[in-house]
C-alpha positions in Angstrom: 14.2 21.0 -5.5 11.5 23.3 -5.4 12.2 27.3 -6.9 10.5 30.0 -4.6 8.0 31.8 -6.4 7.3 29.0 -9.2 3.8 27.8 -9.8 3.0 24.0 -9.7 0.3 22.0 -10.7 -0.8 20.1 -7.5 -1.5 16.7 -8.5 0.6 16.6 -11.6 3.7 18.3 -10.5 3.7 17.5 -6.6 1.2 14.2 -6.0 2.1 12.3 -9.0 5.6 12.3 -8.2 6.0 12.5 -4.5 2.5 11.1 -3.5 0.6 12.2 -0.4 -3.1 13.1 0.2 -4.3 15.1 -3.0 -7.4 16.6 -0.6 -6.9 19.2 2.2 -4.4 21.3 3.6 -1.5 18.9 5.3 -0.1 16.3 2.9 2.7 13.6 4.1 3.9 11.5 0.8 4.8 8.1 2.7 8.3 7.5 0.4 9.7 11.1 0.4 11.2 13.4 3.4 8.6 15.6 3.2 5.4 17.4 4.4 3.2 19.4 2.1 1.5 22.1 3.7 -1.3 24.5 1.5 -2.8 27.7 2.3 -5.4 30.4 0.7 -8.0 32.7 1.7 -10.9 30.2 0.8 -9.7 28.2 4.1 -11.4 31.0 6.5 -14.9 29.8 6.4 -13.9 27.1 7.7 -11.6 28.7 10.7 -8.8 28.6 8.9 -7.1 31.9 9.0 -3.2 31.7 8.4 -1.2 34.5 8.3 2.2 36.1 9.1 2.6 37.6 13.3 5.8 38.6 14.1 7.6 37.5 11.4 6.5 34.1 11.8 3.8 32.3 9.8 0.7 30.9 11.6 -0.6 28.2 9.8 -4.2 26.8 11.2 -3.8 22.5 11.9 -6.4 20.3 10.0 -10.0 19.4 11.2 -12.8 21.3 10.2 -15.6 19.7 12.8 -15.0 19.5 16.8 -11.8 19.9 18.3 -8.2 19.4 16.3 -6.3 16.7 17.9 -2.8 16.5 17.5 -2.6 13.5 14.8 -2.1 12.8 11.8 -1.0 15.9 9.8 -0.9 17.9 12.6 1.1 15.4 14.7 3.5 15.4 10.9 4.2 19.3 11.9 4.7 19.3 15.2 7.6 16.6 15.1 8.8 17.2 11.8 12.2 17.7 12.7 12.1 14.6 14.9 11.0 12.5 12.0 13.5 14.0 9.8 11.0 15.3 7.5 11.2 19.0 6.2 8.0 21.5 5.7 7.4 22.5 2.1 4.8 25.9 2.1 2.7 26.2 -1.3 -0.1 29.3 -1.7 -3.1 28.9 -4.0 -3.1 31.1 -6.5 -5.6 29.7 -9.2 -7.7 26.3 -9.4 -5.4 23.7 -9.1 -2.3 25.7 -9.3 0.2 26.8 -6.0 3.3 28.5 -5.9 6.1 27.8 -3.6 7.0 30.0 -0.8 9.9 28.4 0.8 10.8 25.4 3.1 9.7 25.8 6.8 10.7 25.1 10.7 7.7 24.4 12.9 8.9 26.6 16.2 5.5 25.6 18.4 1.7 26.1 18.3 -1.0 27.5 20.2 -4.3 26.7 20.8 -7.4 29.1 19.9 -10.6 28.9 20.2 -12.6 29.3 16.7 -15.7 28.5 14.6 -15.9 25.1 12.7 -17.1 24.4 9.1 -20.4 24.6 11.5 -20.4 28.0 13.4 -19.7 26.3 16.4 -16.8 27.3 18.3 -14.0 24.6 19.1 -10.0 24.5 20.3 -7.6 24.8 17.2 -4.2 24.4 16.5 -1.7 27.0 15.0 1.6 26.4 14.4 4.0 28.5 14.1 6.4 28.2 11.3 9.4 30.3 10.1 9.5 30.1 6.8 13.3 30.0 4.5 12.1 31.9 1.5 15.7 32.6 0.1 15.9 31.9 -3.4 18.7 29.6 -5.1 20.8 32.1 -6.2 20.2 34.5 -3.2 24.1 34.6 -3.2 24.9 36.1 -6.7 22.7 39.5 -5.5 24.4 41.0 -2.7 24.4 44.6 -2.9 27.4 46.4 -3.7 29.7 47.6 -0.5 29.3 51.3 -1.2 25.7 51.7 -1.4 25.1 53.6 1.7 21.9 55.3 3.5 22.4 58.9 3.3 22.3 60.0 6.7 21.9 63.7 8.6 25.7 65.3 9.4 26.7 63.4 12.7 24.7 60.3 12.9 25.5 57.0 11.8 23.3 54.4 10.3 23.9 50.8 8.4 24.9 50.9 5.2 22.2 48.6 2.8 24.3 45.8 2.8 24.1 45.6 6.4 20.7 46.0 6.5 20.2 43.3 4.3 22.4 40.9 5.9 20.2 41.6 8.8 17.0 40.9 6.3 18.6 37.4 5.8 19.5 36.4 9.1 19.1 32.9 9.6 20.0 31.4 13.0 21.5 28.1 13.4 22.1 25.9 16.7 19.8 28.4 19.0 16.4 27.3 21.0 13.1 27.7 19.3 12.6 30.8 21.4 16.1 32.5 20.3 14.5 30.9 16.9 11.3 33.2 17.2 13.0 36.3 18.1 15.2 36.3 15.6 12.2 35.8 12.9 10.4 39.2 14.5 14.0 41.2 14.6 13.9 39.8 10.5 11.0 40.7 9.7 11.8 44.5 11.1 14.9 44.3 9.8 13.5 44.1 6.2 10.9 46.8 6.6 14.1 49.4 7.3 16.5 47.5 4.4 13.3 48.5 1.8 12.8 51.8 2.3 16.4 52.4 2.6 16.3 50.9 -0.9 14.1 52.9 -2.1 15.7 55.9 -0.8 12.4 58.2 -0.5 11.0 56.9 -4.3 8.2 55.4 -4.7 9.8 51.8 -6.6 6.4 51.2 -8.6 6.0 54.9 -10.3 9.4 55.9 -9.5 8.0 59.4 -8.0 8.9 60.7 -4.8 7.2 59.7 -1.8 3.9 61.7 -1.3 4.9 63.4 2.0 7.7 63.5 4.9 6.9 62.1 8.7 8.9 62.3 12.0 11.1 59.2 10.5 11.2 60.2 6.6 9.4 59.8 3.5 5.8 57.8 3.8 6.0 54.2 1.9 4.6 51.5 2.2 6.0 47.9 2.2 4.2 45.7 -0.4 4.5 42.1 -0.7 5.0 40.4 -4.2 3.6 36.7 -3.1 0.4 37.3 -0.8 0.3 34.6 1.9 -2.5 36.6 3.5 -1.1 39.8 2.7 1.7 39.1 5.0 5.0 37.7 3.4 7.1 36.1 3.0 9.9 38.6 4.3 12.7 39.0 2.2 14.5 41.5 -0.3 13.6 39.8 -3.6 9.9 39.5 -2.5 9.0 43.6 -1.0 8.7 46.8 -2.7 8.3 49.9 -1.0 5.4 51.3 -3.0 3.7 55.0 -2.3 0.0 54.6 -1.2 -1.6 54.7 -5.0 0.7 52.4 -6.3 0.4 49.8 -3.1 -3.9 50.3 -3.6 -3.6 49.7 -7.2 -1.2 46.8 -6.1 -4.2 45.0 -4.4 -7.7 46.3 -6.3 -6.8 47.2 -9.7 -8.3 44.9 -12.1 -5.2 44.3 -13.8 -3.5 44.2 -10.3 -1.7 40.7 -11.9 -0.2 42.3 -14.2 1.2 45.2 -11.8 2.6 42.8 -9.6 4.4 41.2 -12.2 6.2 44.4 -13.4 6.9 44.9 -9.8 8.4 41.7 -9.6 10.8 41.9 -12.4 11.4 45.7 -10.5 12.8 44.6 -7.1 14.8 41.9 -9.0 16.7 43.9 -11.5 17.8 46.5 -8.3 18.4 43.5 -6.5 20.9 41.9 -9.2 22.2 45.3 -10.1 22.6 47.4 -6.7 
């Protein structure tokens, strides 16, 4: 229904046709199985900091004076699978404009205590949402069988395509706890499948990494769609970038532009091996 890593126009693509509220950060259209959740950076004056922990995404609950209660869209979240309704996750990126990130699972929440719209402090919500980011046609990438790590004489490490298959590990019929580990061992899991992809070269300028440490060449993991910096975690959407490449990434002025070639990057070695 939705592609992962498409821009929509809010109100014309999403609210026009589905309905829901047009304002604010939680939106339930009354006629459609769905819950629309948004996020951006401009939410933190207002206590609103979401962001990925442990593989997981927290996502700050509505209500920007006084305490959040648990109604309304925040009551939507919390019993989403109850209702039968599933999370949708879009990210600002311009006026008026999100992309999709990828249909969510609401594993809990925890309370915090944080500054309103005010300064003054109050109890939030945060819910805690594992987020499916795996494109439609995740299946026609898999790496080839014989790409392997290469390994010191004697030990023994996963091959890529195991690695990856760890990446995309996506458990089914366990507890919300089982749920939550699995996310953090995912997110890991990732980290160790990129750089093996990258094999000690930087995948932005294609030069080697700048220097060795106790476990190998130093990258860095950079995230193609922001979500605070954090995510989401999976092979189509990480590059293992050298330190210039990951800075220019983030604070060039054309850093749009960068991010785009990086983009079309990772998904030509992903399609190719």
């Amino acid at each position: 229904m939705f592609e992962v890593g498409k821009e929509y126009h809010r109100r014309t693509d999403l609210h026009e046709k589905y309905g829901g509220q047009r304002q604010g950060g939680i939106s339930t259209p009354q006629n459609y199985p769905f819950i629309f959740i948004f996020t951006s950076d401009s939410g933190e004056q207002h206590g609103y900091k979401d962001e990925f922990i442990d593989g997981l995404f927290w996502y700050t609950g509505e209500g920007q004076v006084g305490d959040m209660e648990m109604i309304k869209g925040n009551k939507a979240i919390l019993n989403h699978v109850e209702t039968g309704k599933k999370i949708h996750v879009f990210e600002y990126t311009r006026k008026a404009f999100v992309r999709y990130v990828g249909a969510a699972e609401c594993l809990g929440y925890k309370e915090q205590i944080r500054p309103d719209r005010e300064g003054n402090e109050r109890k939030v919500f945060v819910f805690q949402l594992d987020i499916d980011s795996t494109p439609a046609n995740q299946g026609t990438i898999e790496p080839p069988k014989s790409r392997e790590i290469k390994e010191p004489k004697g030990s023994k490490k996963p091959t890529l395509t195991e690695l990856r298959k760890s990446a995309l590990a996506v458990p089914k019929n366990q507890t919300k706890e089982e749920k939550a580990r699995v996310a953090y061992q995912r997110a890991e899991a990732i980290k160790k499948y990129v750089l093996a992809r990258a094999n000690g070269v930087c995948e932005g300028c294609e030069q080697p990494a700048p220097f060795m440490t106790s476990k190998g060449p130093y990258l860095e993991c950079h995230h193609l769609y922001r979500l605070a910096d954090g995510g989401p975690d999976h092979p189509d959407n990480v590059i293992a970038l050298c330190p210039n490449c990951h800075r220019a990434a983030h604070h060039a002025k054309n850093s749009s532009i960068i991010n785009k070639a990086f983009i079309k990057t990772v998904r030509i070695k992903e399609c190719n091996g």
